[in-house]
N, C-alpha and C positions, 0 to 999 in steps of 0.2 A: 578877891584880889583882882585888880586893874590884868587884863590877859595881854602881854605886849610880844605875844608870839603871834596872834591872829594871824597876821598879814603875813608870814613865812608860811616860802612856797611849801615847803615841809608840813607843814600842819595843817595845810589846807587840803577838802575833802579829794580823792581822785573818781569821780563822776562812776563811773563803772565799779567803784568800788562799793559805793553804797547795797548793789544788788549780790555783794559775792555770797551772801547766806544762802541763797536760795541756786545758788548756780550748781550747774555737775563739777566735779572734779577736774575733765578734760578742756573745762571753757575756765576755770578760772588756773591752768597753768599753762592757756594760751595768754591768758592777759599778764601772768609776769611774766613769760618770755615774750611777746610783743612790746611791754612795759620799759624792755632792755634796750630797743633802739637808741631814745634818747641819750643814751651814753655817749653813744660813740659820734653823737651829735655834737654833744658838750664839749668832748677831751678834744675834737677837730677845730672847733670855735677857740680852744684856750690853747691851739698850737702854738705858738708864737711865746705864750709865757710858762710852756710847758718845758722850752727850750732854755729861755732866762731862767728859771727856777734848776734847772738840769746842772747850766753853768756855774751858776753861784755857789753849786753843790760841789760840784769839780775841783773849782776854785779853793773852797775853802779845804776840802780833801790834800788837794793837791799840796797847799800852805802847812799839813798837818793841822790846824786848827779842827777843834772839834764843832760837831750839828747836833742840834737837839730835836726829836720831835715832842712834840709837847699835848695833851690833847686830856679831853673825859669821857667818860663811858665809852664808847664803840668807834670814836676817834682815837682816844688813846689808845684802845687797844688796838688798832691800825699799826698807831704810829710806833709802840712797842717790837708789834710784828717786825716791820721793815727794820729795824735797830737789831732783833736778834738772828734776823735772816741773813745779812749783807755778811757776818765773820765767817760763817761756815761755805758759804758761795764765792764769797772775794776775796777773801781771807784779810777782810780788813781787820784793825785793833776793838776789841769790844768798846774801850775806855775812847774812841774817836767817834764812836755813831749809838747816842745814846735817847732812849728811849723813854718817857715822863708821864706818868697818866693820874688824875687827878684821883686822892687817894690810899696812893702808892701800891707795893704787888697785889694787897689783896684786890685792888678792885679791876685786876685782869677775870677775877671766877667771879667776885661778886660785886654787886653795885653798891657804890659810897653815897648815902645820901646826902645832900649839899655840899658835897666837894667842889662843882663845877662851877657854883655861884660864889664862893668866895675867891674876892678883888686878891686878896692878899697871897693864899696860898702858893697859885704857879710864882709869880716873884719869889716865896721863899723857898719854892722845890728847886728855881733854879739857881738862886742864889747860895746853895749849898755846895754844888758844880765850880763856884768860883767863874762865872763867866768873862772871858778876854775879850780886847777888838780882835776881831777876825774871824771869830765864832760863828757861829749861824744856827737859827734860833726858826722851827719849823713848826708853826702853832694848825693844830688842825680841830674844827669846829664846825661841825655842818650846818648848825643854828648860823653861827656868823653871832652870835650874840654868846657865848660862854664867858662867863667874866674869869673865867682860872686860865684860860687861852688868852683871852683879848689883852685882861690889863698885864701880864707880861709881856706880850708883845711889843704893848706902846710902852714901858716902862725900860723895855732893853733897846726899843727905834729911838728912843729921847738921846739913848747914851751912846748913841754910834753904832750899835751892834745889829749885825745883818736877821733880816728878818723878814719871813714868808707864812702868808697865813693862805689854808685850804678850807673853802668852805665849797657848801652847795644853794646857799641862800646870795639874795641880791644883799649889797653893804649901801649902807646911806653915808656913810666915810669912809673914806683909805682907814686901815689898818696897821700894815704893813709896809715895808718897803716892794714887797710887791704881793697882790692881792690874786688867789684865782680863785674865782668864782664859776664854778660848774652847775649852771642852771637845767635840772632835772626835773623839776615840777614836782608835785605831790606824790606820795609814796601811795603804791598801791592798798597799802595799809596805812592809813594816815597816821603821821608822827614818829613811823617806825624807819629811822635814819640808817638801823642795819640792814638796809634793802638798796636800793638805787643808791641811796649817799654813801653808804659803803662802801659800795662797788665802784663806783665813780673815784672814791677816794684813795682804794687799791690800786685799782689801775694807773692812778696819777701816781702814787706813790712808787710802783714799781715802774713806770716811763723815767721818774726825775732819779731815782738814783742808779738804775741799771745805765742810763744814757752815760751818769757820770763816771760807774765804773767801767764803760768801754772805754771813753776818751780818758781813763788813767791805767790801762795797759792790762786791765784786769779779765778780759777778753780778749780770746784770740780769732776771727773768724765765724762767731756763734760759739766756741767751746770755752770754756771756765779753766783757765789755768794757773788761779791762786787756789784752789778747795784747797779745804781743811780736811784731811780722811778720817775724820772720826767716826763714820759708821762704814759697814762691809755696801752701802752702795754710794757709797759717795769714793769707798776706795776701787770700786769696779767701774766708777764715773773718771777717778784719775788715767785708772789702765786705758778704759775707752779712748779718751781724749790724748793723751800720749802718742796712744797707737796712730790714729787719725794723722796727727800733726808730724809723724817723723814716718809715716809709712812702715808701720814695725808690726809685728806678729802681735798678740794679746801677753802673748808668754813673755816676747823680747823686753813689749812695753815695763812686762809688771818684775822682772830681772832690772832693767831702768832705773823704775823708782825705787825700787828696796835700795838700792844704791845711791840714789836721791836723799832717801829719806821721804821719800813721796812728798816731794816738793817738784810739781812739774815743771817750775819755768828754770829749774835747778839742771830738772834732767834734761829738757832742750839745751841747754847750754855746752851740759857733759858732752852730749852726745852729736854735738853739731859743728863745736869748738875743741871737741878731743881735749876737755882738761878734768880736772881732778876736781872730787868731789869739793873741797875746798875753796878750791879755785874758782868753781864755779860758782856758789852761793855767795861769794864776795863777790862778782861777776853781774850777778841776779838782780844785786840791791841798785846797780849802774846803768846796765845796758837798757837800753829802751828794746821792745819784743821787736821790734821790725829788724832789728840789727843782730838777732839770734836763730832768725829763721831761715 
């Protein structure tokens, strides 16, 4: 078969790699933590539409309109991740930041073979979603070439519908309505994308939507005050932060929220506005944070 991957930076050899068979231990996990600079070289380079990509998140957040991330193999399972992280963190709605990997669940544990090459497939994973104008449609592809990423992209860009592709390879076309290309160079392991493309790809993923839920009220400060308490340390994370934000004992905090309902931007309300629990969660859905504290 014609190889039309050659020329990705991804697949191309990493010079010091060739010698790692014969290396110690000590010298080949200086070359991946050395290897890790150009990250933070990348994510610096792609400020600017690290910020655009943040907004359009915001944006479409803010509108209620739902995001999709969309991806295969080690992409998708990225894009999964950030989808099932943001409810129990922001407490956003699961059915608004939803998650798409070529496949479907099985191929979070194991790998689907030619899923990612068929044209047709993402068009019809997302077309099951019922996609709207206002949507936003997050394709992630470290190749820059997956065709279950790509051609839904252009196939939801054609129809209006907002869309962001993350890759780590150079594009010889736009994509997207906006493209970020985090150029890392060859994997220490050549073609192994859950290395530097990965991590490049995390990191963008948690800048663009952490950004979006500060500027939508879902941060206070550095502290998290939509959690969801569903485990004993996320409900020791509500007490924390409680306490932190109203000056209160651990004890006072966690008397608070049982009264809350461990809803903390519920219990700042109570306890800042002297109203009733009721009152206050009608309260909740209105007031912007700046005007509760």
């Amino acid at each position: 078969m014609k190889d039309d991957y050659l020329e990705l930076d991804t697949e191309k050899t990493f010079k010091k790699g060739l010698k790692l068979s014969s290396m110690e231990s000590s010298e080949i996990i200086d070359l991946f933590i050395d290897d890790q600079e150009i990250i933070l070289k990348s994510l610096k380079k792609n400020k600017k539409k690290l910020i655009s990509a943040s907004e359009i998140f915001y944006k479409t957040y803010r509108n209620n309109s739902r995001i999709f991330f969309i991806g295969a193999g080690t992409s998708g399972r990225l894009g999964v991740i950030e989808a099932a992280e943001l409810p129990p963190t922001f407490g956003t709605n699961k059915n608004s930041i939803i998650g798409i990997i070529a496949g479907g669940n099985k191929a979070l544990v194991t790998a689907i073979e030619g899923a990612e090459d068929n044209k047709l497939l993402g068009i019809e994973n997302l077309k099951k979603n019922k996609i709207k104008k206002g949507d936003l449609i997050i394709g992630i592809s470290a190749s820059g070439r997956t065709e279950y990423v790509l051609s839904a992209l252009k196939y939801y860009k054609k129809r209006g519908i907002n869309t962001v592709l993350i890759t780590t390879n150079k594009l010889s076309s736009k994509v997207s309505d906006l493209d970020l290309s985090f150029l890392i160079g060859p994997e220490l392991i050549s073609g192994s994308t859950r290395l530097k493309s990965g991590t490049v790809t995390k990191v963008a993923l948690n800048i663009i939507t952490s950004m979006a839920m500060i500027k939508a009220n879902k941060v206070l400060n550095g502290l998290m005050i939509d959690i969801k308490p569903t485990t004993n340390k996320l409900r020791a994370r509500c007490i924390r932060n409680t306490a932190i934000i109203l000056n209160l004992t651990l004890n006072m905090a966690e008397k608070l929220l049982i009264k809350s309902k461990w809803n903390i931007r519920v219990a700042i309300i109570m306890n800042n506005k002297n109203m009733s629990y009721k009152d206050a969660l009608k309260n909740s859905k209105t007031l912007p944070i700046g005007e509760i504290i």
